[in-house]
Predicted model as a PDB file, atoms N, CA, C, CB and O in Angstrom, pLDDT in the B-factor column:
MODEL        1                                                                  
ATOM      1  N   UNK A   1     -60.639  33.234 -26.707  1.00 52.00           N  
ATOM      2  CA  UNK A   1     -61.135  31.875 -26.626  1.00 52.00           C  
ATOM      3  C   UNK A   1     -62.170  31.780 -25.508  1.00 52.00           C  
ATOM      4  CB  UNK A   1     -59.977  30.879 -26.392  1.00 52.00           C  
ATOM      5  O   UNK A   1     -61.657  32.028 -24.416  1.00 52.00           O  
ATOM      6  N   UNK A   2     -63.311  31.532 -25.457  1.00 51.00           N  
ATOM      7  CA  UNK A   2     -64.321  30.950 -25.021  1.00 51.00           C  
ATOM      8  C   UNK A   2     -64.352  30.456 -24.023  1.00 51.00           C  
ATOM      9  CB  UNK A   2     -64.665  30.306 -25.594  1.00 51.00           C  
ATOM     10  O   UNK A   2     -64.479  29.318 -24.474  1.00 51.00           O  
ATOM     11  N   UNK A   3     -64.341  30.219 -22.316  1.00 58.00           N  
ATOM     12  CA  UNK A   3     -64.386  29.281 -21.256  1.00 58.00           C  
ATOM     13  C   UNK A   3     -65.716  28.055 -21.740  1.00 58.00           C  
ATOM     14  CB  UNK A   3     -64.714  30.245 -19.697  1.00 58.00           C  
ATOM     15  O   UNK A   3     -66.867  28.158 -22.165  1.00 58.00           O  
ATOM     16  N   UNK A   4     -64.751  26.866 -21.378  1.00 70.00           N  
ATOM     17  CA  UNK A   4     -65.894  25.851 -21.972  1.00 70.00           C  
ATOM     18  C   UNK A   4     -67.323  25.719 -20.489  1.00 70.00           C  
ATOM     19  CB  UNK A   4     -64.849  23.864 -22.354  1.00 70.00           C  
ATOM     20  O   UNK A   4     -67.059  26.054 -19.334  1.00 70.00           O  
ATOM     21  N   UNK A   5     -67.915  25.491 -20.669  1.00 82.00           N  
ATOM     22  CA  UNK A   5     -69.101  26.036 -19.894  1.00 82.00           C  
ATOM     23  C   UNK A   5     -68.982  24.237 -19.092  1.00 82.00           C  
ATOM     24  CB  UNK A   5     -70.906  26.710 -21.092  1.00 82.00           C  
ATOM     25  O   UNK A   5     -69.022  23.166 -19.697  1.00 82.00           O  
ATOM     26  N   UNK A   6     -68.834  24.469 -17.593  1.00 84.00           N  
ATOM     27  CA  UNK A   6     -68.957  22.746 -17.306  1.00 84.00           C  
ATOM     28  C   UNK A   6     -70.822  22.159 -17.267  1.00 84.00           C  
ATOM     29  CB  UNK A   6     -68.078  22.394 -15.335  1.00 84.00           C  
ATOM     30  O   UNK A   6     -71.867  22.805 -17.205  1.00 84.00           O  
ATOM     31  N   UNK A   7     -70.537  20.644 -17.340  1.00 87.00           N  
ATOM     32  CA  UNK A   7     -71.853  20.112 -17.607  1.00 87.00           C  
ATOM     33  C   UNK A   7     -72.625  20.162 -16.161  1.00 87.00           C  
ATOM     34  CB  UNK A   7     -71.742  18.555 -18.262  1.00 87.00           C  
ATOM     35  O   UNK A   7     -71.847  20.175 -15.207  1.00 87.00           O  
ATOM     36  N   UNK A   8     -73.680  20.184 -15.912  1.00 91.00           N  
ATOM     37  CA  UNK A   8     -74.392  19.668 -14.560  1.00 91.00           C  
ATOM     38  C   UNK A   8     -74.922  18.794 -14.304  1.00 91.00           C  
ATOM     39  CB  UNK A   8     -75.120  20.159 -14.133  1.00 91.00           C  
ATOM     40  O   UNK A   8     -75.664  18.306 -15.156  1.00 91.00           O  
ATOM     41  N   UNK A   9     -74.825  18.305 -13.279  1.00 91.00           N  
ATOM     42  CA  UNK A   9     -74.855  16.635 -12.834  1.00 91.00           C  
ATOM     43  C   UNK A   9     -76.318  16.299 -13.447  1.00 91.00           C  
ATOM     44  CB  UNK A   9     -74.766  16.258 -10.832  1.00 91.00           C  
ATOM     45  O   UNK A   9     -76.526  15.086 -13.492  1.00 91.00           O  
ATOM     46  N   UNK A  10     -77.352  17.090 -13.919  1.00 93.00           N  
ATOM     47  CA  UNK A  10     -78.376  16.754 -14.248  1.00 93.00           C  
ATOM     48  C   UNK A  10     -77.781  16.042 -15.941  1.00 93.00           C  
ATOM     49  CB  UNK A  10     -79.474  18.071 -14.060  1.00 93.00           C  
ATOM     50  O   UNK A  10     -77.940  14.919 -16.419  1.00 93.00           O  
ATOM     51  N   UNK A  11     -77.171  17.104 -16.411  1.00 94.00           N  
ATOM     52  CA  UNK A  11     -76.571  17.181 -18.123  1.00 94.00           C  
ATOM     53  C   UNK A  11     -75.955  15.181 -17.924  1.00 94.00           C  
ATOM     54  CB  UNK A  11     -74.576  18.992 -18.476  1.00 94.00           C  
ATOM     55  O   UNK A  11     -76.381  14.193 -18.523  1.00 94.00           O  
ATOM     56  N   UNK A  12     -74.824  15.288 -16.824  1.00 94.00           N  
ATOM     57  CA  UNK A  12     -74.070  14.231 -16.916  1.00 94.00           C  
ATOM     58  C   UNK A  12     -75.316  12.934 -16.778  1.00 94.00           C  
ATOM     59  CB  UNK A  12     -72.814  14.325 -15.706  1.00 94.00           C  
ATOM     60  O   UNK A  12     -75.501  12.096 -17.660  1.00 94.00           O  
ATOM     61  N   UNK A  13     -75.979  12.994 -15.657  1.00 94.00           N  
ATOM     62  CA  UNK A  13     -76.827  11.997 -15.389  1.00 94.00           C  
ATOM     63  C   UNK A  13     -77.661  11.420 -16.608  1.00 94.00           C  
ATOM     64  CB  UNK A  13     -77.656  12.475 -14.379  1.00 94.00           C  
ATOM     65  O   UNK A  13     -78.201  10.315 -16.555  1.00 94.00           O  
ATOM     66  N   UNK A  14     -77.727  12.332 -17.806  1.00 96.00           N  
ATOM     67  CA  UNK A  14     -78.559  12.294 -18.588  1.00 96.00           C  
ATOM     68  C   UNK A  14     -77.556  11.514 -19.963  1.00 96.00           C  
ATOM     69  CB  UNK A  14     -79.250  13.819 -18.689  1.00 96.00           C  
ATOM     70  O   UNK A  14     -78.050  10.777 -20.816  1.00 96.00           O  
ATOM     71  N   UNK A  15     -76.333  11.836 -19.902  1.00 96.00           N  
ATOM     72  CA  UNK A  15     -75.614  10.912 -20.831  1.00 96.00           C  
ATOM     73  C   UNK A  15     -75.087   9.407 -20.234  1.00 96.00           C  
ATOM     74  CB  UNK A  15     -74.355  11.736 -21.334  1.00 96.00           C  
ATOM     75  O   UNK A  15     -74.677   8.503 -20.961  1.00 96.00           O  
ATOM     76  N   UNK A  16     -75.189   9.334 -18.711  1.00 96.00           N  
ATOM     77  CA  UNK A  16     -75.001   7.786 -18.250  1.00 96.00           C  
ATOM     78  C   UNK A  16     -76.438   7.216 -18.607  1.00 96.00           C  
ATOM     79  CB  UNK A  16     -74.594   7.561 -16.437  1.00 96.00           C  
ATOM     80  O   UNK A  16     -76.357   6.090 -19.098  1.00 96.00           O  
ATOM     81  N   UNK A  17     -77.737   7.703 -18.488  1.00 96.00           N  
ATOM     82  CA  UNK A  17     -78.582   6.817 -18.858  1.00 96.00           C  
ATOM     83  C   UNK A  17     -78.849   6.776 -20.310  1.00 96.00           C  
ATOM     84  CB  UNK A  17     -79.658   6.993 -18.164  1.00 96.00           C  
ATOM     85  O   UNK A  17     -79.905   6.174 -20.507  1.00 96.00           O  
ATOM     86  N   UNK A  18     -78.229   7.236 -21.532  1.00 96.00           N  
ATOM     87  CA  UNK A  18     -77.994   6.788 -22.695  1.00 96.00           C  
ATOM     88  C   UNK A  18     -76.813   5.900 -23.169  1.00 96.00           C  
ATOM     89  CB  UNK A  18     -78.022   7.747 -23.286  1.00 96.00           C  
ATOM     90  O   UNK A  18     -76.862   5.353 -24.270  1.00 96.00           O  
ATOM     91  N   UNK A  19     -75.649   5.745 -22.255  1.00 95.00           N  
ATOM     92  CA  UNK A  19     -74.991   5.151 -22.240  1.00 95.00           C  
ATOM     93  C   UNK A  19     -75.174   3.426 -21.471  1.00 95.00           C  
ATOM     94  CB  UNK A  19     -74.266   6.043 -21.921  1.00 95.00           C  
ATOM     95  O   UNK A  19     -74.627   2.331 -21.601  1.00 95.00           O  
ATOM     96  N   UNK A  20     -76.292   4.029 -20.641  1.00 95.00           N  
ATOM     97  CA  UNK A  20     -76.858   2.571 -20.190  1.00 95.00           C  
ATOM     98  C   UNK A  20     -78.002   1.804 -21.069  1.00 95.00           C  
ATOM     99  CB  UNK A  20     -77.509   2.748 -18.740  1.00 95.00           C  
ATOM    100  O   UNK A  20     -78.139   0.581 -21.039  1.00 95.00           O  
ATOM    101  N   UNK A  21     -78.648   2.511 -21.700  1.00 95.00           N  
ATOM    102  CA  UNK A  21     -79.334   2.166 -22.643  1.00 95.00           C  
ATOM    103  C   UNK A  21     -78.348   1.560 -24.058  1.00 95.00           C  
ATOM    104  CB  UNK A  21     -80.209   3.407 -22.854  1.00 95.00           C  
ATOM    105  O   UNK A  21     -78.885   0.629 -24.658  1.00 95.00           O  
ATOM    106  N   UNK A  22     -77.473   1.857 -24.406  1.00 93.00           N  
ATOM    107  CA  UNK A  22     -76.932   1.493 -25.612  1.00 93.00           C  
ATOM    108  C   UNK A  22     -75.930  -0.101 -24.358  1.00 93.00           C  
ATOM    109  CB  UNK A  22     -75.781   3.248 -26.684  1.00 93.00           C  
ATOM    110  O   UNK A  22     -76.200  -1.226 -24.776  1.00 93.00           O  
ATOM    111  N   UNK A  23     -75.071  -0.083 -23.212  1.00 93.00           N  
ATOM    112  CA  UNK A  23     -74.944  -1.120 -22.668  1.00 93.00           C  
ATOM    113  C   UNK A  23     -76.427  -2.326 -22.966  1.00 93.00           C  
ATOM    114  CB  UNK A  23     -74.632  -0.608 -21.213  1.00 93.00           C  
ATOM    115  O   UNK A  23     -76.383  -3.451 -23.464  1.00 93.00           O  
ATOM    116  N   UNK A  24     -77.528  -1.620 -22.489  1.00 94.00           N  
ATOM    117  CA  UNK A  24     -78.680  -3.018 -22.231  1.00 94.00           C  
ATOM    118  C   UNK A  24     -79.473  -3.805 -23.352  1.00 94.00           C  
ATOM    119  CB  UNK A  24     -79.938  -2.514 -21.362  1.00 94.00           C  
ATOM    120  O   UNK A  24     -80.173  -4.815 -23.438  1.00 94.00           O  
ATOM    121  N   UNK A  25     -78.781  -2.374 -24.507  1.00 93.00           N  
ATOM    122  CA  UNK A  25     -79.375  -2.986 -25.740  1.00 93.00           C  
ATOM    123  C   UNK A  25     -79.191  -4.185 -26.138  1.00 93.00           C  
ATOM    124  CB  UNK A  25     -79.093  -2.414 -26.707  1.00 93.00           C  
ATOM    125  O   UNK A  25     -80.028  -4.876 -26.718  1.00 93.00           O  
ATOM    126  N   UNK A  26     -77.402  -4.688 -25.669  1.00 90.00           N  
ATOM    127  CA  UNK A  26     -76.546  -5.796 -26.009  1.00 90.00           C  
ATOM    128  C   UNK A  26     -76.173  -5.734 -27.991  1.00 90.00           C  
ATOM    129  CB  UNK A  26     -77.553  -7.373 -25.402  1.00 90.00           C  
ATOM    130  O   UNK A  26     -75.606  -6.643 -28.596  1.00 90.00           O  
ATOM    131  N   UNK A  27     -76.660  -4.480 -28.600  1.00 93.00           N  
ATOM    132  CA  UNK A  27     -76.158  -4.440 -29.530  1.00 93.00           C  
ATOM    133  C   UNK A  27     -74.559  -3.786 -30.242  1.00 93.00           C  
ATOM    134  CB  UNK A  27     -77.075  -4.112 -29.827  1.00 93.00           C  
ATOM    135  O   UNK A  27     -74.322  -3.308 -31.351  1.00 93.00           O  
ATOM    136  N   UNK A  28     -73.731  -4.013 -29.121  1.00 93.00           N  
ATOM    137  CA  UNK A  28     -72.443  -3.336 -29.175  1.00 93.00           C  
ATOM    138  C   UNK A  28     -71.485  -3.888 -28.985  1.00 93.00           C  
ATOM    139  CB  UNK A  28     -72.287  -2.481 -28.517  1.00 93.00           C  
ATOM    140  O   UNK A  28     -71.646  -4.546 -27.957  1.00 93.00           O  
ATOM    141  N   UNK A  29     -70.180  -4.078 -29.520  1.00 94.00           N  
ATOM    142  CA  UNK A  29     -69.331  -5.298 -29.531  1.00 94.00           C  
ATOM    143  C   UNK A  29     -68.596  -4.741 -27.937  1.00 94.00           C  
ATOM    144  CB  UNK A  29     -68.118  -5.500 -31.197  1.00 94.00           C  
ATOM    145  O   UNK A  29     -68.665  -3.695 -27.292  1.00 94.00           O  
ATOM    146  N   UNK A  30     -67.730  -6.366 -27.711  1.00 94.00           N  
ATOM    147  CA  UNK A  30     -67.204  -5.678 -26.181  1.00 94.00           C  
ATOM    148  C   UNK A  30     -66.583  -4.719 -26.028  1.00 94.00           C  
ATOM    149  CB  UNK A  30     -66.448  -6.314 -25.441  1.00 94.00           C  
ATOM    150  O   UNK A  30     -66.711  -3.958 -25.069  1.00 94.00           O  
ATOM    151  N   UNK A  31     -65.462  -4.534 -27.344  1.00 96.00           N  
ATOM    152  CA  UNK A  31     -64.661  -3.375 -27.285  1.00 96.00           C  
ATOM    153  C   UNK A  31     -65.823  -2.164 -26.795  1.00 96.00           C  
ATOM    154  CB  UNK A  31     -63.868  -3.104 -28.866  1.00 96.00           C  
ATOM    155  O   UNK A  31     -65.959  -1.566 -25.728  1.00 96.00           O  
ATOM    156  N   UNK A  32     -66.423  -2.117 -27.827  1.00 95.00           N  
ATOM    157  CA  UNK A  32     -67.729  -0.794 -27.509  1.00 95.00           C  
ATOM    158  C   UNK A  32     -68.092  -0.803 -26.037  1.00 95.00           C  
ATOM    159  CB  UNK A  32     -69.411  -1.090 -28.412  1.00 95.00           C  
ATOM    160  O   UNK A  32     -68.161   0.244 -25.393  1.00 95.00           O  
ATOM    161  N   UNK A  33     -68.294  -1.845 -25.581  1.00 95.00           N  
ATOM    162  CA  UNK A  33     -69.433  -2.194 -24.239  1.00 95.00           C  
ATOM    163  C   UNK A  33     -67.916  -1.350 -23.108  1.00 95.00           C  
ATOM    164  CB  UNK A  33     -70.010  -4.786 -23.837  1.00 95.00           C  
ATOM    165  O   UNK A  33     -68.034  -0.310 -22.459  1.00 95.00           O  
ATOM    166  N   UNK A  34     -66.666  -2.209 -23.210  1.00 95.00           N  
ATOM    167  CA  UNK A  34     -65.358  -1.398 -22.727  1.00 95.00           C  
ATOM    168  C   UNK A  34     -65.690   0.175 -22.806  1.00 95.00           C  
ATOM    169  CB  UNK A  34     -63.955  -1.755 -23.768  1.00 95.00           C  
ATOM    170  O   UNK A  34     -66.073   0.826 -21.834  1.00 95.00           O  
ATOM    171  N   UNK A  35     -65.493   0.693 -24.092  1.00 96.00           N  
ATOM    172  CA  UNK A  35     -65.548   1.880 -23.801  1.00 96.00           C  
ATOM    173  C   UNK A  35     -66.461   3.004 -23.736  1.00 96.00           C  
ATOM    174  CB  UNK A  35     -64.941   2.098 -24.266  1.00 96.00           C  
ATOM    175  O   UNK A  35     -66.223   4.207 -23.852  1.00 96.00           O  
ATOM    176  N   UNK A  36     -67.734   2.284 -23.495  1.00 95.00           N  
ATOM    177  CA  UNK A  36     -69.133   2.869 -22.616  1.00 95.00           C  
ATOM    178  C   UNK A  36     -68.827   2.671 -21.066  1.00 95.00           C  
ATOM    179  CB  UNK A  36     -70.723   1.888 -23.010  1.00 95.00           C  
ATOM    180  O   UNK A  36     -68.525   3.695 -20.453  1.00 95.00           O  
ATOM    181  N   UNK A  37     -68.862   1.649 -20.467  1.00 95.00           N  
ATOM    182  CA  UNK A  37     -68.436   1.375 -19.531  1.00 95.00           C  
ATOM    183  C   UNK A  37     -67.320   2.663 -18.539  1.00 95.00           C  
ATOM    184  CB  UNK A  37     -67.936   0.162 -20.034  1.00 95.00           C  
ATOM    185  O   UNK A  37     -67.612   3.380 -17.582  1.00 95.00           O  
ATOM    186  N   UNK A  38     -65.618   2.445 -19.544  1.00 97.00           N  
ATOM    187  CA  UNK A  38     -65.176   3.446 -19.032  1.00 97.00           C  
ATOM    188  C   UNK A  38     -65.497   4.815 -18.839  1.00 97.00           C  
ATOM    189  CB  UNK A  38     -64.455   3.420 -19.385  1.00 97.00           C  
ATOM    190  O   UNK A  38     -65.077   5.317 -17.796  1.00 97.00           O  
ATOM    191  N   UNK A  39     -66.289   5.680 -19.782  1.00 97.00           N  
ATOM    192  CA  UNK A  39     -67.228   6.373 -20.117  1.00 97.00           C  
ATOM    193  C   UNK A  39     -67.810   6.781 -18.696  1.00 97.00           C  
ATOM    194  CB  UNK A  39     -68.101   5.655 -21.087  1.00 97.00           C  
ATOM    195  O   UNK A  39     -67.670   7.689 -17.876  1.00 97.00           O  
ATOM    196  N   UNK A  40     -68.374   5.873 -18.820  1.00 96.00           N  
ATOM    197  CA  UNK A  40     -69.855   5.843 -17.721  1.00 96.00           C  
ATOM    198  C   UNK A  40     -68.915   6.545 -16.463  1.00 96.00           C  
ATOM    199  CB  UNK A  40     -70.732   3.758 -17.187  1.00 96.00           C  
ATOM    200  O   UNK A  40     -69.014   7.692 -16.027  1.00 96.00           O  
ATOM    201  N   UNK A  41     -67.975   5.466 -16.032  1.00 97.00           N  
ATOM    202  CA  UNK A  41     -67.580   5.508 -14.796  1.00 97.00           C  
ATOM    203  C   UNK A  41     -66.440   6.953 -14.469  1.00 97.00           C  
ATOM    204  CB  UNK A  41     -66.938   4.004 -14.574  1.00 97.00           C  
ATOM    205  O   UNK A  41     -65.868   7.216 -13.411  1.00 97.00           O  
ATOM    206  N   UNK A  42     -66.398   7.564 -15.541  1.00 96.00           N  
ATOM    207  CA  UNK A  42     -65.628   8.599 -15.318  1.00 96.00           C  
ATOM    208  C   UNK A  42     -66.995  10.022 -15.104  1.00 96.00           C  
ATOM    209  CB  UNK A  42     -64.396   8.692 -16.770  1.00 96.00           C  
ATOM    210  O   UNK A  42     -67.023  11.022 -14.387  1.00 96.00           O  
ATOM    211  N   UNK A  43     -67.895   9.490 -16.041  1.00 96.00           N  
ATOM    212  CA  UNK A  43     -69.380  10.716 -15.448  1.00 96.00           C  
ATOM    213  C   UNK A  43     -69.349  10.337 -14.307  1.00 96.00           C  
ATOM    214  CB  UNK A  43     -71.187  10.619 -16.035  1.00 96.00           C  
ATOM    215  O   UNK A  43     -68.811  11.160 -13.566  1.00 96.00           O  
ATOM    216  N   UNK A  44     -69.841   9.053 -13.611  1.00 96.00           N  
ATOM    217  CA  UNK A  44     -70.023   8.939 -11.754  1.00 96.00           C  
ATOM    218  C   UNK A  44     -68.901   9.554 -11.231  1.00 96.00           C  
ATOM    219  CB  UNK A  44     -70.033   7.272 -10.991  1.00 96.00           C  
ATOM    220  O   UNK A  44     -69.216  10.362 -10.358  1.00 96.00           O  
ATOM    221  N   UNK A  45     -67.468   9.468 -11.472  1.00 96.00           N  
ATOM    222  CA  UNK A  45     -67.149   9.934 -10.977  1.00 96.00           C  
ATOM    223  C   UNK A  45     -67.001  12.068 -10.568  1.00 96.00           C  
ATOM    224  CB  UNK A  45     -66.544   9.079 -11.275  1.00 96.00           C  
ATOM    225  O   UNK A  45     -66.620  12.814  -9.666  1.00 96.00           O  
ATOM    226  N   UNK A  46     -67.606  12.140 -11.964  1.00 95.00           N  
ATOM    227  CA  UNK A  46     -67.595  13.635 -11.946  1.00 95.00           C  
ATOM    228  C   UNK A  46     -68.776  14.255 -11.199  1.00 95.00           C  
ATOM    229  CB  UNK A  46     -67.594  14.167 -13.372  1.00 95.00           C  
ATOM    230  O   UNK A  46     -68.789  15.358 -10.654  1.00 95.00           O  
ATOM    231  N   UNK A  47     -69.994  13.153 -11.282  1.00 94.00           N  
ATOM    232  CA  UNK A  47     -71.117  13.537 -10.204  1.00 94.00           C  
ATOM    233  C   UNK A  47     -70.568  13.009  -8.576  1.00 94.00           C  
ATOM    234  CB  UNK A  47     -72.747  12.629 -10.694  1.00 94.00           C  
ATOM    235  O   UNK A  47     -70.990  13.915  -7.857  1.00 94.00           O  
ATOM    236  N   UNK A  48     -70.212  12.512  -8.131  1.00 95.00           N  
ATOM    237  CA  UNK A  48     -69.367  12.116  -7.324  1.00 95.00           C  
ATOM    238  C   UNK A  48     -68.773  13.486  -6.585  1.00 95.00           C  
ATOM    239  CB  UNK A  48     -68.393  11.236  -8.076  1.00 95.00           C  
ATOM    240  O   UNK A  48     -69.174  14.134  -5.618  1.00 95.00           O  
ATOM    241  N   UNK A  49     -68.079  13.574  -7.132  1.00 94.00           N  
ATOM    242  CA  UNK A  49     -67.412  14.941  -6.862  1.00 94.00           C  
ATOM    243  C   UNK A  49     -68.143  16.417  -6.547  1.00 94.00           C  
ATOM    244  CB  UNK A  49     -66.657  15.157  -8.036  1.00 94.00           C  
ATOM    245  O   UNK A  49     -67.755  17.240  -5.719  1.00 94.00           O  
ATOM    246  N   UNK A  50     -69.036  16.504  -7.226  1.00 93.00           N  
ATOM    247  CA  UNK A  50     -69.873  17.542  -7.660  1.00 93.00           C  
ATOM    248  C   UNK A  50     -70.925  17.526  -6.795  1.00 93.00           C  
ATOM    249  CB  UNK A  50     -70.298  17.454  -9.018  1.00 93.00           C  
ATOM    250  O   UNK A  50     -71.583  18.563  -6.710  1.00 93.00           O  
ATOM    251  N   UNK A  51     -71.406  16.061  -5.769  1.00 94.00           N  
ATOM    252  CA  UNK A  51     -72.286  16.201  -5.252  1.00 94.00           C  
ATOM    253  C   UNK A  51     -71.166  16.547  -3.607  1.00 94.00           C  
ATOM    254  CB  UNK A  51     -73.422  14.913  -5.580  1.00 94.00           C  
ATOM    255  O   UNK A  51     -71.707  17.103  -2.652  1.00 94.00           O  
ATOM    256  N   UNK A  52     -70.192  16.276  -3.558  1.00 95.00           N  
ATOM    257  CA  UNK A  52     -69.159  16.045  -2.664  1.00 95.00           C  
ATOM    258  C   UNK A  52     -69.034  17.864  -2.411  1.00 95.00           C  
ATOM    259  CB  UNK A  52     -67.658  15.018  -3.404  1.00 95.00           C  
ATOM    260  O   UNK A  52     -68.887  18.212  -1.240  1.00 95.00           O  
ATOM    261  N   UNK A  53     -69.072  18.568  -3.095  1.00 93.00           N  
ATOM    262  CA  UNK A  53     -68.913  19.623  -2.948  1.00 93.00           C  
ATOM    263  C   UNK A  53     -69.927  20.698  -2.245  1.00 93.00           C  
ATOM    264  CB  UNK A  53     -68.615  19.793  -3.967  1.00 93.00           C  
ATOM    265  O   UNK A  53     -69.733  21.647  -1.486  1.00 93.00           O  
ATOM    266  N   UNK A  54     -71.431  19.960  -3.009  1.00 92.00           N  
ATOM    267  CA  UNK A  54     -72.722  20.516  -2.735  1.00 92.00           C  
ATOM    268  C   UNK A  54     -72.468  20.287  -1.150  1.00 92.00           C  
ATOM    269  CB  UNK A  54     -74.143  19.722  -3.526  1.00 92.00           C  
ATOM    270  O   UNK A  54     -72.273  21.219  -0.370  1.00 92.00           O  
ATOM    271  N   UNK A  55     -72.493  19.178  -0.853  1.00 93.00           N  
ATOM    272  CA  UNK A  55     -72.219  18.494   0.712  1.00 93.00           C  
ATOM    273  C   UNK A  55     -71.334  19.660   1.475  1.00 93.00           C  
ATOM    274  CB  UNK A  55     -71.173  16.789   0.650  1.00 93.00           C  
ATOM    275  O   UNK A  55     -72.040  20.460   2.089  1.00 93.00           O  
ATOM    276  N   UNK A  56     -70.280  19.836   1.526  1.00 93.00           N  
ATOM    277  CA  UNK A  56     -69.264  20.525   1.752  1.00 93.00           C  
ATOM    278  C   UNK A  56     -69.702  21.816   1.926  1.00 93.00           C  
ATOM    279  CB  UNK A  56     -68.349  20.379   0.847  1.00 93.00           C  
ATOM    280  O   UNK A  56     -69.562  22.393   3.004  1.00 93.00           O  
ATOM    281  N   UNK A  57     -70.143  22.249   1.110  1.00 91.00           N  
ATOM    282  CA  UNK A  57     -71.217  24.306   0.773  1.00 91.00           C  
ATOM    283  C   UNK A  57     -71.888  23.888   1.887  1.00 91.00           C  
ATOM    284  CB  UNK A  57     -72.717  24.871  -1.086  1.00 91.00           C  
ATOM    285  O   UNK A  57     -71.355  24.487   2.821  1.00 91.00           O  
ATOM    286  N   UNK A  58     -73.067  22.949   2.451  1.00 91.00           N  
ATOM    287  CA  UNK A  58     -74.171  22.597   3.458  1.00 91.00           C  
ATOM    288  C   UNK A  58     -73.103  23.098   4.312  1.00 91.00           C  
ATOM    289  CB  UNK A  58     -74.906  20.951   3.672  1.00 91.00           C  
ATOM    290  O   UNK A  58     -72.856  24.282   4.542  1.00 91.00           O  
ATOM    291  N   UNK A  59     -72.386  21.884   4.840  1.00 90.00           N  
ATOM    292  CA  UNK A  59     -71.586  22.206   6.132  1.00 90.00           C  
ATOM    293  C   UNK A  59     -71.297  22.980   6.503  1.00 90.00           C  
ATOM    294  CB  UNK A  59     -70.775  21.925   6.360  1.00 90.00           C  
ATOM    295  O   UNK A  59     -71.313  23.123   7.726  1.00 90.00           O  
ATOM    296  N   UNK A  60     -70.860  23.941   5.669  1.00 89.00           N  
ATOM    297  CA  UNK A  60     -70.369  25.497   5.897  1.00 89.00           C  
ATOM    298  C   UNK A  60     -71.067  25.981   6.161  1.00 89.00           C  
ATOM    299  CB  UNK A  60     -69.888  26.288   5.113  1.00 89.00           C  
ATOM    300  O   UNK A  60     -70.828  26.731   7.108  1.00 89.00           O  
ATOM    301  N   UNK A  61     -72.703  26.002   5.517  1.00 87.00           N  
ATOM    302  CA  UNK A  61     -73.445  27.226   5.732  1.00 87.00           C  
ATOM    303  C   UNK A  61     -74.089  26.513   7.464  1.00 87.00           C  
ATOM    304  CB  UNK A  61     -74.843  27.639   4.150  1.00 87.00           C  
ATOM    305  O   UNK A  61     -74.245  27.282   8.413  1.00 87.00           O  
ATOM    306  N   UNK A  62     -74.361  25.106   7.576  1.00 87.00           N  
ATOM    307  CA  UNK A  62     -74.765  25.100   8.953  1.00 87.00           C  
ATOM    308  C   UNK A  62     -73.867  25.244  10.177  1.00 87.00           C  
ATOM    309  CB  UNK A  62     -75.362  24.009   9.105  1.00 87.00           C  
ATOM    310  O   UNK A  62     -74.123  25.479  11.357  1.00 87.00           O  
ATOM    311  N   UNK A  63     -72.871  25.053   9.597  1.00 85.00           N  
ATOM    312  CA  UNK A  63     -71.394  25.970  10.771  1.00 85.00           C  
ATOM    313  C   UNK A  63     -71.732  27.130  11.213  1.00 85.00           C  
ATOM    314  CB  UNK A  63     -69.815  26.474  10.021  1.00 85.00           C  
ATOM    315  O   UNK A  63     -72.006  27.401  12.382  1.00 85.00           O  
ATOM    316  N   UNK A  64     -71.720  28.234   9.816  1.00 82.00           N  
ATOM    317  CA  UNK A  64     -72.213  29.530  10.282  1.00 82.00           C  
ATOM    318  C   UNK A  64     -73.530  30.191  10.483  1.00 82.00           C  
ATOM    319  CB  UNK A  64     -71.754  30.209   9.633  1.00 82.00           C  
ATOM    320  O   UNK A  64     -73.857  31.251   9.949  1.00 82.00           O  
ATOM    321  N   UNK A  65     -74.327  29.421  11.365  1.00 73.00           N  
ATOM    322  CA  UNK A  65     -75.276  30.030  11.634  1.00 73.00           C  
ATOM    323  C   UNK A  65     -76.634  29.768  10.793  1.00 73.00           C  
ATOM    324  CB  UNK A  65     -74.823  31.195  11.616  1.00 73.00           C  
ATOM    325  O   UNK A  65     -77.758  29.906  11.276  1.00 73.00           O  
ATOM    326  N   UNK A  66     -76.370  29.379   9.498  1.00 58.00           N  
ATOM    327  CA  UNK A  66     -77.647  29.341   8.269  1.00 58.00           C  
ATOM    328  C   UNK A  66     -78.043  28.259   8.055  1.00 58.00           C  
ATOM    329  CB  UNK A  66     -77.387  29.780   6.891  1.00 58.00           C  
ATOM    330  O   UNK A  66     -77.816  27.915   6.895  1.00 58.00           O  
ATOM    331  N   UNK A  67     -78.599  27.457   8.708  1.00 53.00           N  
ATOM    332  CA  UNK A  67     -78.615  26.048   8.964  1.00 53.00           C  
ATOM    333  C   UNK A  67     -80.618  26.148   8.413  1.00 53.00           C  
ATOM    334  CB  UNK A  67     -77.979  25.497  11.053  1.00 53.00           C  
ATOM    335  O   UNK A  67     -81.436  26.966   8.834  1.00 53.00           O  
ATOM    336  N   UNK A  68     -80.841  25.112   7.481  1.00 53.00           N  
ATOM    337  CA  UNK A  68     -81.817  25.831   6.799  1.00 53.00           C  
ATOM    338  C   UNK A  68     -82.565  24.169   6.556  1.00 53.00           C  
ATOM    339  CB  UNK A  68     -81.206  26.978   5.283  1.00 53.00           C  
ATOM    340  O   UNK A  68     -81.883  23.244   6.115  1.00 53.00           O  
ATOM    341  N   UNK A  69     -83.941  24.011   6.896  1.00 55.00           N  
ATOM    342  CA  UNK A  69     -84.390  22.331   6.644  1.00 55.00           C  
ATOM    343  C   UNK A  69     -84.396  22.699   5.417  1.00 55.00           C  
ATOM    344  CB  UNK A  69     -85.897  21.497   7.267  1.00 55.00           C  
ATOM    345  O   UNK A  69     -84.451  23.815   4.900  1.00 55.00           O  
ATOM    346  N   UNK A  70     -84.315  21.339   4.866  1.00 55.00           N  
ATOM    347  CA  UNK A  70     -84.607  20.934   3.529  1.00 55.00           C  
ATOM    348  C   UNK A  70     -85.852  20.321   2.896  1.00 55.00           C  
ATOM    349  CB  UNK A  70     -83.772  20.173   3.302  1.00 55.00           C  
ATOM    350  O   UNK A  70     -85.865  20.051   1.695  1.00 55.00           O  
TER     351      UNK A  70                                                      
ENDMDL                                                                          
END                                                                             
């Protein structure tokens, strides 16, 4: 079986702004608008995380010595 390959915050970022687009359309009943919504907020939260980590890798590397401008 296959490891499922995870998405990247670019991939995710790119299905909240189709998901915000089908929200602004206003062509979607509430139930729908509900479960775009929940949707949405579970991608932020996975970029959330993902950028939380990137953060975390920095710290480390300017702890040890590799402290690098951006």
């Amino acid at each position: 079986m296959a490891a499922k390959k995870e998405k990247t915050i670019e991939e995710t970022f790119g299905e909240l702004e189709e998901l915000i687009k089908k929200l602004e359309s206003g062509e979607c009943s509430l139930e729908e608008s509900f479960q775009y919504y929940e949707t949405g907020m579970k991608l932020v939260k996975f970029c959330n995380e993902k950028i939380d980590n990137v953060e975390k890798k920095i710290i480390v590397l300017e702890e040890n010595g590799e402290e690098h401008e951006l």
